[in-house]
N, C-alpha and C positions, 0 to 999 in steps of 0.2 A: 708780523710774525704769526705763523699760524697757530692756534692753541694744539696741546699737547693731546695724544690720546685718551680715549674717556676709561679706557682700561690701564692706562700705564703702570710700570708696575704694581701691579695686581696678581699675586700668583692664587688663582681659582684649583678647587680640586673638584676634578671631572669623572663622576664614577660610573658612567654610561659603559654599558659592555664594548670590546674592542670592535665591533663592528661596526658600533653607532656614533662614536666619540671622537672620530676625525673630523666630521664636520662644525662642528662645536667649536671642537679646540684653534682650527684655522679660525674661526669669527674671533676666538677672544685673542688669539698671538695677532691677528690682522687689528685687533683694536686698542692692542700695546701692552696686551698681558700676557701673562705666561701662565699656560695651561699644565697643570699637573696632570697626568694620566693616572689614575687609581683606579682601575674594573674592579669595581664590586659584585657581579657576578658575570658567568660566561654561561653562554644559549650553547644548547645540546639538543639533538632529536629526542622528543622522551620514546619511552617506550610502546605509545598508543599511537607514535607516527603514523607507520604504516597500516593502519585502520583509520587513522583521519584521512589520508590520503588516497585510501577504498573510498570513504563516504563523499571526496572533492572530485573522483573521476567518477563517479554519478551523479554526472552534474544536472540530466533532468529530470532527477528526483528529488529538488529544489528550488523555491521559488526565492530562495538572499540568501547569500552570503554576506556575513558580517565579519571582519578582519578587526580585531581592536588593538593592534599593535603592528609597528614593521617588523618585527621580530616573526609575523606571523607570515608576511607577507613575503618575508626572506627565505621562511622554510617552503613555503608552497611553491613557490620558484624554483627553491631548492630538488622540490620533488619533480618536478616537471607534468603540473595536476592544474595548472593554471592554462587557459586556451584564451589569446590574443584577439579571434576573429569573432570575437560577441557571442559568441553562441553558450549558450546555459543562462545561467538565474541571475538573477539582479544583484549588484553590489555593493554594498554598504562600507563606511570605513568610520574607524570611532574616531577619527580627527584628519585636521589637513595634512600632518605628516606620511599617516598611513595611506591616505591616499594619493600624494604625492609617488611612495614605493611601486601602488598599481601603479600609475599613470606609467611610471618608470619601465613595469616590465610590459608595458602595452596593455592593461588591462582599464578597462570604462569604466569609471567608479559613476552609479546612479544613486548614491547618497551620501553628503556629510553634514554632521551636524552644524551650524554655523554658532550657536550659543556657547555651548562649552565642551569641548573635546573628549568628553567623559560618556560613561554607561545613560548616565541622566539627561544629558544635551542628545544625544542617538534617542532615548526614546518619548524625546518629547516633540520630532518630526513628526509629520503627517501622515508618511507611508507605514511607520513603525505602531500608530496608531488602531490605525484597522490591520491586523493580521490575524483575526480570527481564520481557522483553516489552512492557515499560508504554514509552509515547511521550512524552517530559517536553520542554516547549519552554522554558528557562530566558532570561527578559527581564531584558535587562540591557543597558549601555552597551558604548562598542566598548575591546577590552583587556579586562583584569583576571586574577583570578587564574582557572585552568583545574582547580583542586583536585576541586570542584563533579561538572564534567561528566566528569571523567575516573573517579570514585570510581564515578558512575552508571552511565559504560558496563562498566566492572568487573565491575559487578553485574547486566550483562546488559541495562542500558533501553539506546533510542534516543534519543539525544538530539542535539538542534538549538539553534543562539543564535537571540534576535531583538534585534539590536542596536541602538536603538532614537536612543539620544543619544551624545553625546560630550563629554569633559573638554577646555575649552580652556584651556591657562592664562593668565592676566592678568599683563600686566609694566608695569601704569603703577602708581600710587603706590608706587614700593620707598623712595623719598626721605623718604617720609612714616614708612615703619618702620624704615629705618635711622636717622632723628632719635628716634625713641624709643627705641629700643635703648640710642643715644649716651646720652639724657639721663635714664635709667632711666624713663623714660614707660609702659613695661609690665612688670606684675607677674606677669603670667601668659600663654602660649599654646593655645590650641585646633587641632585636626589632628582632623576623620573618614576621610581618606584618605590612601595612602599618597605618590598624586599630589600632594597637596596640601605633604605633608612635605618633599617630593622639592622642590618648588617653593620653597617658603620658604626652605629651605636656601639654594639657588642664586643668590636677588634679594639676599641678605647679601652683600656683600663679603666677601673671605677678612679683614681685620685687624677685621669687627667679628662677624664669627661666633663667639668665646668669650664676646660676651657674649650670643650668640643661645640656645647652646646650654646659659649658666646658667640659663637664664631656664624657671620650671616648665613642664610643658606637661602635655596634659589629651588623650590619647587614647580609645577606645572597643574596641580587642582589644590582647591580646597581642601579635598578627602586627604589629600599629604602634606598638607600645614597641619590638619590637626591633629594627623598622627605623629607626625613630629616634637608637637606642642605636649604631647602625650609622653615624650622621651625627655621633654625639660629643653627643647632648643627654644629661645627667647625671642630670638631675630629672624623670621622668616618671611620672606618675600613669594610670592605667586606671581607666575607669570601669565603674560595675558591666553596665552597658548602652548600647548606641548611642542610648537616648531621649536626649531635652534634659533630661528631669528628674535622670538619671543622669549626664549632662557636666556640671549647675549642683550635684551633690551632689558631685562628684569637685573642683570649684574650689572648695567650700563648705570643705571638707576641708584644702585646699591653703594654702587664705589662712589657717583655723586655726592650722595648723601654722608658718606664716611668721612670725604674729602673736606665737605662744610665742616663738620663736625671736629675736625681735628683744625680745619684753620681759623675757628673758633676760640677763644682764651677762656678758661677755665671752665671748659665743658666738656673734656678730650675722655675723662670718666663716666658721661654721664650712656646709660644703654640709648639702644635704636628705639624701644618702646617709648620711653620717654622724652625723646627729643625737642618734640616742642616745647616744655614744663621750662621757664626759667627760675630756675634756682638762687634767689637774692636773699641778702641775712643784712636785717637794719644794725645800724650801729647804735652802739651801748654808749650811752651820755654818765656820767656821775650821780651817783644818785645823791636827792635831794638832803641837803643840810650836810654834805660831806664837805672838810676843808683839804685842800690841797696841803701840802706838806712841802718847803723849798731847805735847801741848806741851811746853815744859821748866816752864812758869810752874804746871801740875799734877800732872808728873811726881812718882811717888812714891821714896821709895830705893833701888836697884838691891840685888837679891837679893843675900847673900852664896855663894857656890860653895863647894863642898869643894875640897880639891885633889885636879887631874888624877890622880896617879900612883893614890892609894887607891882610888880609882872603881873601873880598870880591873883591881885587884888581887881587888878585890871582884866585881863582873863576870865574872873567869876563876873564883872560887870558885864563883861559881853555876851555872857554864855545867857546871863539872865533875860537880857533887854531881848535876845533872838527868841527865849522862848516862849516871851510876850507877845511878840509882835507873828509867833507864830501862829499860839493861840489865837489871837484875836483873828489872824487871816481863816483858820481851818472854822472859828465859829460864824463871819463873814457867810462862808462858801456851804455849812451847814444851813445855815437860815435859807441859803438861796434855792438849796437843796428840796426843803420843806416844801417851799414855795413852789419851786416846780413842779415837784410831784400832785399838790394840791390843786395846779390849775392842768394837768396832765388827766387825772384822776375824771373829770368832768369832761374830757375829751374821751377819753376811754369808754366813758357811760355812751354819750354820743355815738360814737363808734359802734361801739357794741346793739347799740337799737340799732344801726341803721346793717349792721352783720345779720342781728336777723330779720330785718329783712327781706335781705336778699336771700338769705335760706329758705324762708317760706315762697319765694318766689319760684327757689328750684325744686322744694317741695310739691310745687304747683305744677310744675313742669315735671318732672318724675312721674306724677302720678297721673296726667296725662300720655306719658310716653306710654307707664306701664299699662295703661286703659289700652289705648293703641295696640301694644305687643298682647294681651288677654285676647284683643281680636283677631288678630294675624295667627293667634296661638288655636284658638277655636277654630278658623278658618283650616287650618292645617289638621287640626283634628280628624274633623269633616273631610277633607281631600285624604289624608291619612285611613279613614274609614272605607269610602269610597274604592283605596286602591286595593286595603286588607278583599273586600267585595272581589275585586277581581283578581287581584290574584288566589282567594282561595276557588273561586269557579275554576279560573287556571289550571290550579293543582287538581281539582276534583275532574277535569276532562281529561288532565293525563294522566290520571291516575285510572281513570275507566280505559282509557286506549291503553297504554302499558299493561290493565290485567287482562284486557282482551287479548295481546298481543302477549302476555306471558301465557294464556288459557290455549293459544294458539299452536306456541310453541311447546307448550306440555302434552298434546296430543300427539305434536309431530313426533316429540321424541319418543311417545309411548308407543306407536306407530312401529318406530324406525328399534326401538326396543323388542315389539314382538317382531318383528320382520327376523330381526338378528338371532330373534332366541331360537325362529322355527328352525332357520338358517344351523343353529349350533346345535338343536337338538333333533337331528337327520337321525333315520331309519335307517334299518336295516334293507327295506325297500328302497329305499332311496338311492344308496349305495348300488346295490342291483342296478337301479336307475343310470347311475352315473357310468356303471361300469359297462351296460350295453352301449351308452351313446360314446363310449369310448371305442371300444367294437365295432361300431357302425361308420368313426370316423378313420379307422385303420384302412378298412374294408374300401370305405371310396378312393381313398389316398393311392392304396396297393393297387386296384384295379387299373386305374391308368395312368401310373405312375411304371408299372411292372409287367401290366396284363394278363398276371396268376390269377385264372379263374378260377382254381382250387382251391387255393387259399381264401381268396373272399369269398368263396362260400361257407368255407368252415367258421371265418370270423364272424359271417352272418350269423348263421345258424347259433354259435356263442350266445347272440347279442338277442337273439331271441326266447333262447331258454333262459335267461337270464332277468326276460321281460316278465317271462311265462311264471319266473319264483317268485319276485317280486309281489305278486298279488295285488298288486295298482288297477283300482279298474279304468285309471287313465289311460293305460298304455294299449286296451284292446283295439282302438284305431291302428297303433302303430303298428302293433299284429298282424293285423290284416293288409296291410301296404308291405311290408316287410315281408310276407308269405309271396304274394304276389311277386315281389323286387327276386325272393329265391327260386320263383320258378322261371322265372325269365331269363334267369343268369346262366340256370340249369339245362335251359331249352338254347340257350350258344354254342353256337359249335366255331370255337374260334379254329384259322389256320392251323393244321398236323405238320408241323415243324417239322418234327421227327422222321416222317414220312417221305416228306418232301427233300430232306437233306439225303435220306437211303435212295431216295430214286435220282439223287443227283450224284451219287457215289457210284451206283448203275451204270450210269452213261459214262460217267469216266472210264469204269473200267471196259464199255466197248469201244471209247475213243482208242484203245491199245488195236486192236485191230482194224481199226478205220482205216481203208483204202485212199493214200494221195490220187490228185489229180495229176500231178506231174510225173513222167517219167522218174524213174530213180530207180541203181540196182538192190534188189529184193534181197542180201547178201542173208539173211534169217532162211531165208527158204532152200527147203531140201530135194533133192532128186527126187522123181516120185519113184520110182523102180529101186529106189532102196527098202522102199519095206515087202517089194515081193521076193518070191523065191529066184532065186537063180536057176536057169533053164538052161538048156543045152546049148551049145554054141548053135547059133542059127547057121541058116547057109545064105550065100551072097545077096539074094532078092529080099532077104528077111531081114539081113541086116539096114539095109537102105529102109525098107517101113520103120524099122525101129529108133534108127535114126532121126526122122522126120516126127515122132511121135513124142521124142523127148523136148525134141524145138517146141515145139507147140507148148511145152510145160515151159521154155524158159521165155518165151517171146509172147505178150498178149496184142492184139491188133483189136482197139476198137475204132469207131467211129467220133468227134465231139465239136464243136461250134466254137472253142477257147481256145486260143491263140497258146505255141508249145513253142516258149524263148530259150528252153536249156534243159539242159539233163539231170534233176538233183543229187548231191552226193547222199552218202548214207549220214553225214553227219546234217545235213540241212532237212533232210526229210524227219531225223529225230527230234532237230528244234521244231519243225513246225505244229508237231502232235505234241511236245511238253508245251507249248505255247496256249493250243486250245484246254490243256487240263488244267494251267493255271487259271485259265479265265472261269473253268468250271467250279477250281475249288474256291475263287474269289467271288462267284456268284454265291456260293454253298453258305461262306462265311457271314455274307451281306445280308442272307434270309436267318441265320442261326443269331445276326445282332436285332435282328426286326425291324430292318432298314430299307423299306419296302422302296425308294427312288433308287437307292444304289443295287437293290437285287433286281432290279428291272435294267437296269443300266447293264452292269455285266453280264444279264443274261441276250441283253441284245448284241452285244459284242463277240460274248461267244459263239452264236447263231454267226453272225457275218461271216469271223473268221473260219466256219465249217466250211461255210457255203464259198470261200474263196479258194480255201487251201484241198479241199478232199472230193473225191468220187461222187458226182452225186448219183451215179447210176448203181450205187454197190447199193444190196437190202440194208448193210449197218448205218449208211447215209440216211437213210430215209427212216430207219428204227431214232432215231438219234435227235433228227429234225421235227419229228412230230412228238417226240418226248419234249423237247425245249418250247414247242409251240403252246405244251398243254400247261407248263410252265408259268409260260407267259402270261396265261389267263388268271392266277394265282394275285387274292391279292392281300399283305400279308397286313396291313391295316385296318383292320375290321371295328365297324364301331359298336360298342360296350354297350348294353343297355343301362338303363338308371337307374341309379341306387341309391337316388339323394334323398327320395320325398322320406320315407323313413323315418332316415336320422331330421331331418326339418320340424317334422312332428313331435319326433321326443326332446328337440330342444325346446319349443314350447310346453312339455308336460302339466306346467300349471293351467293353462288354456284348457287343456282337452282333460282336466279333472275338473275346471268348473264346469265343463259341458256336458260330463258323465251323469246323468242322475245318480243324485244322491242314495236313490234309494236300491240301487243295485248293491249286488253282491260286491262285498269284499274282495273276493279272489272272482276273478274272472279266465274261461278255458278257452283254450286256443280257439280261432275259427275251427269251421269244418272242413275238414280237406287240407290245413294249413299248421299241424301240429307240429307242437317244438320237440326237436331233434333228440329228445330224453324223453319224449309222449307216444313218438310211433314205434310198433313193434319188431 
């Protein structure tokens, strides 16, 4: 017959929230009990959810994740912030269960404690150890204990919560456990947290909480035994692990032990704390000189007594003789006493000589050792002297280099002090100073940047009366470069733009009368005999001349070597002359941007198309072609003279006033020939 289940009738109350307390309860109905269901609290998103689950999809700004509960590990699932294919930071789990939930949702747990399933067993692994620098974002619910993250920054990590859910506690059926309480309906209680204990507690009424707190319970650490033990529950069991297989072996255990207990005789009272104690009570005999008492109908015959008086006669006899023979034993043991001590006494003396000595021996020895140490003590002196020697040289040489080296650096700053102060306390010259070499850098900028020769002259000229106020006799070199650089710029004659655009407006407008080479009717031209007077009617020989004389106006006959494919209309003879004026004023435009390849370009273009399309035996042909030729010669590029040495001069100023003798004038006057433009008349 096979033995009965280790749970059988056992009805356990299971206060695991409804998500976690299926599994439990199958192990203890599979092991012959009957699982009560009581959730003592229900998991909610808290309200810093979705911000723990901002900080878990930045997963590579993390080196661990730590999960200390499945609760935690249910919501991040929940969230869908968890990633299967390994990728992000390493993972932690505060026991086998919770990493069993990874495992579950595909997630690689690289750490569990193997000690104890708690904050404490996590950080007493190896990785958890060194994490100085390391970024750890620990998931978990909102509360708890702070042991964890405080141990970590100790250690130097960063660490962040991502609070994910929340314990709410549940207050409807307490009616339901307090009628089992009353009618011993449960054998045993379960608790994984300490909210949950905290809970249970408080739904008891105060008159039925001793039999709350009789009643076994079945926790998962130490930390919730002794918070328990803290509410007054007596009998509490730890299990070896927060699994369920580890809660069903810890009530396995429980009920064993209850089972003994009760099929046990006269121990069914006694608590679980005490179980081993057995409790025995000796039995009670009569006490001494008491007589029994029987009916009269079995009473036997009353003892006979001596008489009173001899007893007591008797009684004083014995009392006497004992305190004789006492006496005599205590002065026996006195005598012997004496006698000991007297041959003790001479031993003592003995003793005592030979105690010292052995003291003068170690006298002897002391004051050799101390001789010894007086030498080692001098010797160290000596060596102690020796080193005070060098290291005050030590100090006495760095003490010379650091004042050499402070003497050093109090020069430089005194140095870099006047540099700064000449620096902040600028002239009125000075300014002057700065303000030409401003002038002078406008001036070379503008010049071939723009190619206003007027302008950089005038800035010049600025930049030198400006030199000329100043009264610097450093700057008289730069005078003299500068007069030079203005008369060279003065003495350019750059391209006549101007000029040159009015004489290409010229030609256009003889292009209006420019003779085609092709045939085409002349429909503009007029009879000539319209602007004479009207004559008499001629007579018949006169008419015939007259006739002949107007052909000759409408018909030209020349001679040409170019080949005549067609007769142009009047509208092809007018593109071909707007054609050559575009070219002309697209040449006009290329010289007015100072684009000296494109005004050569277009002007070679317009030349061809003259020389294709037009007369070249008409005088405008040839007025036309030798205008474009001379054109041609034009070139609009011209290179600038220099205007750099100058300003190069006056940006060394300091240079060329150590060079000035000292002992020259203050104010120094223009060269000769070379006066600043506020000097000449």
């Amino acid at each position: 017959m096979s033995p009965p289940p280790s749970l059988s009738g056992m009805r356990v109350l299971v206060t695991r929230p409804k998500e976690q307390a299926e599994p439990l309860c199958r192990l203890i109905e599979t092991a012959g009990g009957k699982a009560v269901r009581f959730p003592l609290l229900d998991i909610e998103p808290s309200a810093q959810a979705e911000e723990g689950a901002a900080l878990l999809r930045q997963a590579s700004d993390w080196d661990w994740w730590i999960f200390v509960s499945v609760n935690a590990v249910n919501r991040a699932r929940a969230l869908d912030v968890l990633r299967p294919d390994g990728a992000g930071p390493r993972i932690a789990a505060i026991g086998k269960a919770t990493a069993d939930a990874l495992v579950d949702g595909g997630i690689a747990v690289d750490l569990v404690p193997e000690s104890q399933a708690n904050s404490e067993g996590l950080l007493e692994t190896p990785p958890m150890r060194d994490v100085a620098g390391r970024r750890i974002l620990i998931v978990r619910g909102e509360g708890g204990r702070e042991t964890l993250k405080e141990r970590l920054v100790e250690r130097g990590a960063l660490v962040q919560y991502a609070e994910l859910y929340r314990r709410v506690p549940v207050h409807t059926g307490a009616e339901a456990l307090i009628e089992g309480l009353r009618t011993a309906g449960l054998d045993m209680l379960t608790a994984t947290s300490g909210e949950a204990i905290e809970h249970l507690y408080r739904l008891v009424p105060p008159e039925d909480r001793p039999r709350l707190v009789e009643t076994p319970l079945v926790v998962i650490s130490e930390r919730l035994k002794n918070q328990a033990g803290s509410l007054g529950f007596r009998h509490v069991k730890v299990a070896d692990a927060a699994s369920d297989a580890a809660v069903l072996q810890a009530l396995e255990d429980v009920a064993a032990r209850l089972a003994s207990l009760r099929a046990a005789p006269n121990d069914g009272d006694k608590p679980l704390a005490e179980e081993e104690k057995q409790m025995t009570e000796a039995p009670q005999s009569p006490a001494a000189g008491e007589v029994s008492r029987h009916p009269h109908g079995n009473a036997a015959a009353p003892p006979v007594h001596p008489p009173r008086r001899s007893r007591v006669v008797a009684w004083l006899g014995y009392s006497m003789l004992a305190a004789i023979l006492l006496l005599a034993t205590a002065g026996y043991f006195l005598i012997q006493e004496l006698r000991s001590k007297q041959e003790g006494l001479g031993g003592e003396l003995n003793k005592g000589d030979l105690h010292l000595l052995e003291l003068s021996r170690q006298v002897s020895s002391l004051q050799t050792q101390l001789a010894t140490l007086h030498s080692q003590f001098a010797t160290l002196q000596s060596q102690l002297g020796t080193e005070d020697s060098k290291l005050e040289r030590l100090l006495g040489e760095q003490s010379a280099s650091f004042g050499q080296r402070l003497e050093d650096s109090r020069k430089e700053l005194t140095r870099s002090i006047e540099t700064l102060q000449r620096q902040l306390s600028r002239t009125h010259s000075d300014v002057l100073i700065a303000d030409a070499e401003y002038l002078l850098g406008i001036a070379n900028q503008k010049l071939h940047l723009t190619g206003d020769v007027k302008s950089v002259l005038e800035a010049m000229k600025a930049a030198d009366q400006r030199l000329h106020d100043s009264g610097d006799p450093g700057v008289f070199k730069v005078r003299e470069v500068l007069a030079e650089e203005i008369n060279r710029l003065e003495a350019f004659q750059p391209p006549d733009v101007v000029g040159l655009s009015a004489r290409l407006l010229a030609i256009e407008a003889k292009t209006r009368e420019l003779p085609l080479f092709l045939p085409h009717p002349d429909m503009s031209k007029e009879p000539r005999e319209t602007s004479k007077p009207k004559s008499p009617e001629p007579e018949t020989g006169d008419a015939v001349e007259s006739t002949l004389e107007q052909l000759k106006g409408l018909v030209t006959v020349r001679r040409s070597d170019r080949p005549v494919h067609a007769v142009l209309t009047p509208q092809e003879a007018a593109g071909l002359r707007e054609i050559l004026l575009l070219k002309l004023e697209m040449t006009r435009t290329s010289l007015l941007r100072g684009d000296d390849a494109l005004f050569h370009s277009n002007l070679e273009s317009a030349n061809a198309w003259l020389n294709e399309n037009f007369d070249r035996e008409s005088p405008a042909f040839k007025d036309i072609s030798d205008d474009l030729r001379a054109l041609a010669g034009v070139q609009l590029k011209a290179a600038f003279p220099d205007i750099s040495g100058s300003l190069a001069l006056l940006r060394n100023i300091e240079k060329l006033r150590l060079e000035t003798d000292p002992v020259a004038p203050a104010s120094t006057a223009a060269p000769a020939g070379n006066e600043a433009p506020g000097d000449r008349p």
